[in-house]
N, C-alpha and C positions, 0 to 999 in steps of 0.2 A: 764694257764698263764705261760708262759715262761720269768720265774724269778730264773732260777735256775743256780748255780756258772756253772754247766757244760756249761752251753749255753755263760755265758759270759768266761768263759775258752775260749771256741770255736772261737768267736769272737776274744778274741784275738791272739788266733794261728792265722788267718787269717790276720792281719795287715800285719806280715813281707812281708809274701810271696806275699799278696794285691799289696803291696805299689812296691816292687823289681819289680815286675810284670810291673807295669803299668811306670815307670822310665824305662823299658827296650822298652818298646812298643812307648815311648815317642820319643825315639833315628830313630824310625824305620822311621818316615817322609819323613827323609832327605834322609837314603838310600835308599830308593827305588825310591828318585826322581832320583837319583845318575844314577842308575841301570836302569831305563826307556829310560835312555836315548840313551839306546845300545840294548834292545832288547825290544820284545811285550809285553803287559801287561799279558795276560793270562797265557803265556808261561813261563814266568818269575817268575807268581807268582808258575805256578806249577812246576817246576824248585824249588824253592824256598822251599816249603812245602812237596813235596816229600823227596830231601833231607834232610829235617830237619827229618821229620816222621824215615827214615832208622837210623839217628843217636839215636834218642830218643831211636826204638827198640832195637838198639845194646847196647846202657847202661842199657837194663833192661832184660838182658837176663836172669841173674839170680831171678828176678822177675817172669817171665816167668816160670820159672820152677817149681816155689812154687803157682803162680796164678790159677786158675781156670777158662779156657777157654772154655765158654759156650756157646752155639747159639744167649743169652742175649746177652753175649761182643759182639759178631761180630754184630748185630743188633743196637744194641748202637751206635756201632763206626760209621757205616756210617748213624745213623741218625745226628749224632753229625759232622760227617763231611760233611754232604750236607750243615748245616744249617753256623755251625764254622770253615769251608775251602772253601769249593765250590762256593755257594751262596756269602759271606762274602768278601771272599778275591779277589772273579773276580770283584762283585761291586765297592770294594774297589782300586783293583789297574786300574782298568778304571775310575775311580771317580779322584783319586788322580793324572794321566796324564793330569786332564783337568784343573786343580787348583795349584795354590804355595801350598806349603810343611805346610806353617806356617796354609795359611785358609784352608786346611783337615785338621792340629792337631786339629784346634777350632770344625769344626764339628762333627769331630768323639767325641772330649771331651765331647759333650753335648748327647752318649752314655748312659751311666747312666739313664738319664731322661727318654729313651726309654726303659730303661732297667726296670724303676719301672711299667711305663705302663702297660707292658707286663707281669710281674710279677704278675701287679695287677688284671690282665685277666684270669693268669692260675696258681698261686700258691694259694694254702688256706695260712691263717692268712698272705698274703699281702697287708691289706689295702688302699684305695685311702682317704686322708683326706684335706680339704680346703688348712691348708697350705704346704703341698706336691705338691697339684696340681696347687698353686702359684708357688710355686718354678722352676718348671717345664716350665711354663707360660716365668718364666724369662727366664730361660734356651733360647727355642724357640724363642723370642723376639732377644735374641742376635744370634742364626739362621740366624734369618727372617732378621737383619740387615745386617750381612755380606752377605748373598746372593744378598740383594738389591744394595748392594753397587759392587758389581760384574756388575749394570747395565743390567740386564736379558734382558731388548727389545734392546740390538745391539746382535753384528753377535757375536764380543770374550765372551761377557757377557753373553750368551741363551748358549755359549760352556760349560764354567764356572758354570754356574745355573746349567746344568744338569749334572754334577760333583758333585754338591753339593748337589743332588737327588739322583746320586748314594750312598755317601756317608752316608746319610739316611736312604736309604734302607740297606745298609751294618751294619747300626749298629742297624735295628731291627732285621736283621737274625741273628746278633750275642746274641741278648738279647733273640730268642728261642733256641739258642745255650746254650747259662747257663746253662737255665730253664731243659736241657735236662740232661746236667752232674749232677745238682744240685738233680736229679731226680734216679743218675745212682749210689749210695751208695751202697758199696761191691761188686764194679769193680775196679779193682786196676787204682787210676786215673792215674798214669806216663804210664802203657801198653795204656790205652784208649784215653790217648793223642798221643803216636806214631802212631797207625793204624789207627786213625782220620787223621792226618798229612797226613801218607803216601796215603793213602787213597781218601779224599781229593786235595791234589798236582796232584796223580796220574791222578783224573780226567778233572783237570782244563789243565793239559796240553796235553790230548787224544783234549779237545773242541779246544786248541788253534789252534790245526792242518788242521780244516776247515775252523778257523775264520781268523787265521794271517800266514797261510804258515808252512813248515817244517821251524826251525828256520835257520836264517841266523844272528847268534847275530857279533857284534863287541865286541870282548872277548880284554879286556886289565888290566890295572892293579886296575885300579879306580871299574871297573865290579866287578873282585874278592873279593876286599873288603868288596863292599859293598853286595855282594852277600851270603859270607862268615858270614857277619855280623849280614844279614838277617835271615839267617839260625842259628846264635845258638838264636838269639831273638824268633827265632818261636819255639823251642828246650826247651829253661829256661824258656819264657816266658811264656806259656801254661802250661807250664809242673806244675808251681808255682801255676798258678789260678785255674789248674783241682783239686790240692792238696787241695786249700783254700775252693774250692765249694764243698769239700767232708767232709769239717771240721762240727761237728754236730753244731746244732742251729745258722749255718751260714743261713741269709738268700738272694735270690739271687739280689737285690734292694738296699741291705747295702751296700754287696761286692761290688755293680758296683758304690757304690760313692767314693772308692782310685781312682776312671778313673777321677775326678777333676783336680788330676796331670797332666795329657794328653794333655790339650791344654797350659796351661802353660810352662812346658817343652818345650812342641813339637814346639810351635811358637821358645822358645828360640834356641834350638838346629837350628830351619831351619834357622833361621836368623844368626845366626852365622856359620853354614855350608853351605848355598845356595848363591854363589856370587849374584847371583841377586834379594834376598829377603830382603825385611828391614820393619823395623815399618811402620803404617800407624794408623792413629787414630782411624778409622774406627774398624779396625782388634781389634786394644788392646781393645776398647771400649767393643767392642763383644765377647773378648777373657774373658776379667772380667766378663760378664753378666754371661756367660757358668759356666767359671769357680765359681762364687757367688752362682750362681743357686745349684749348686752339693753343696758344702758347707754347705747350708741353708738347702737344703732336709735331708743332711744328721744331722743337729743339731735337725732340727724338728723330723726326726725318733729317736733320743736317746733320745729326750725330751719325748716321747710321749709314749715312751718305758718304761722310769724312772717313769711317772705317772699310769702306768698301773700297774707296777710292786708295786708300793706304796700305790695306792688306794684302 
């Protein structure tokens, strides 16, 4: 039974970094729409993640020296960056080319959901229970709504739908992504985030080079920014969640419900940073289900947490 102060210590070291985490990830919608709009997606994102990964390793060099660099880390790292760079983020920034800013924050938001799935497929003491896999139910339902409302059987809507496929699939490589870190305890998680990063980046932009040309970007001031931007978000942010998933008696399914935030935010920020995005009924309709959904999952696991613990 896991009723013991350590575990809820743990859990709460976890909120800070959780929540900063997922408020910094929330920001990122917009700039990378910013930033598509001047070079490839692939490229851009490995561009992106490469340099983030070299900054990361450079602030931890003094970690470096005390860590213990073993055939496991290097092993680690690029299983962790197939599934949380490569996989992840190519999906991801093809997914998010094909869609407003605002409907990827909502589908990514509804992360989490995929996240307990898969948790509850490969972690021990992660249970699937009635009202979690309502919760979930909801979740998908507000999916299933903004997808339809995208109009899948025209020619922009079947563009749009499979953006919103990508996106999908981007957020269950990232939920074996966790499961991976959550797995990787006594690797220093800040090193195992920079050579995942560099790692990952490194690869996505060797593939860009057959898929979209040697780059020919339109480098200006709007690029930098948001480029800039992007990079320390993949930097802080990562760097905060590897810390949180290394935290003891965290588990990977709780942790992915601070990602609630995500489509909330994320819709905010695009609509007030993308001239051409605004509300629509639809959107916030589906935006609350997502975001309800995480919410509820998450009240049911403390509920059911607190009963176990008392029974």
């Amino acid at each position: 039974m896991e009723c013991s102060d350590d575990r809820h210590s743990g859990i709460c070291r976890t909120a800070v970094p959780g929540v900063a985490a997922c408020l910094l990830w929330s920001t990122a919608f917009a700039a990378v729409k910013f930033g598509l709009q001047y070079a490839g997606p692939l490229g851009f994102a490995g561009f992106r993640f490469t340099l983030s990964g070299i900054l990361v390793i450079a602030l931890s060099v003094r970690r470096m020296k005390r860590a213990r660099i073993s055939g496991r880390f290097f092993v680690t790292s690029l299983k962790i960056a197939f599934f949380q760079t490569f996989i992840l983020y190519g999906l991801f920034y093809m997914g998010i080319q094909r869609v407003p800013g605002a409907v990827g924050a909502v589908v990514v938001g509804s992360s989490p959901l995929f996240a307990a799935l898969m948790a509850h497929r490969m972690q021990h003491g992660d249970k699937m229970t009635a009202g979690k896999a309502g919760s979930i139910g909801l979740g998908m339902a507000g999916v299933v709504l903004i997808s339809l409302s995208r109009r899948p059987w025209s020619g922009i809507g079947f563009y749009e739908t499979v953006g919103i496929m990508m996106l999908i699939l981007a957020s269950c490589s990232s939920a074996c992504g966790n499961i991976i870190v959550s797995r990787s305890r006594g690797l220093d998680p800040f090193l195992l985030n920079g050579f995942q990063l560099f790692a990952g980046g490194t690869m996505l932009f060797i593939i860009s080079i057959p898929v979209e040309g040697f780059p020919e970007w339109t480098l200006n001031r709007s690029f930098f920014l948001a480029a800039a931007w992007l990079v320390f978000i993949a930097a802080a942010a990562f760097s905060l969640w590897f810390y949180a998933l290394h935290q003891p008696g965290v588990r990977v399914s709780e942790l992915n419900l601070w990602k609630f935030l995500i489509p909330v935010f994320g819709t905010l920020f695009s609509w007030w940073l993308l001239p051409d995005e605004s509300p629509t009924p639809v959107l916030v309709t589906g935006m609350v289900f997502v975001a309800f959904s995480v919410f509820y999952y998450f009240v049911i696991s403390a509920r059911e947490k607190h009963e176990n613990c008392t029974g």
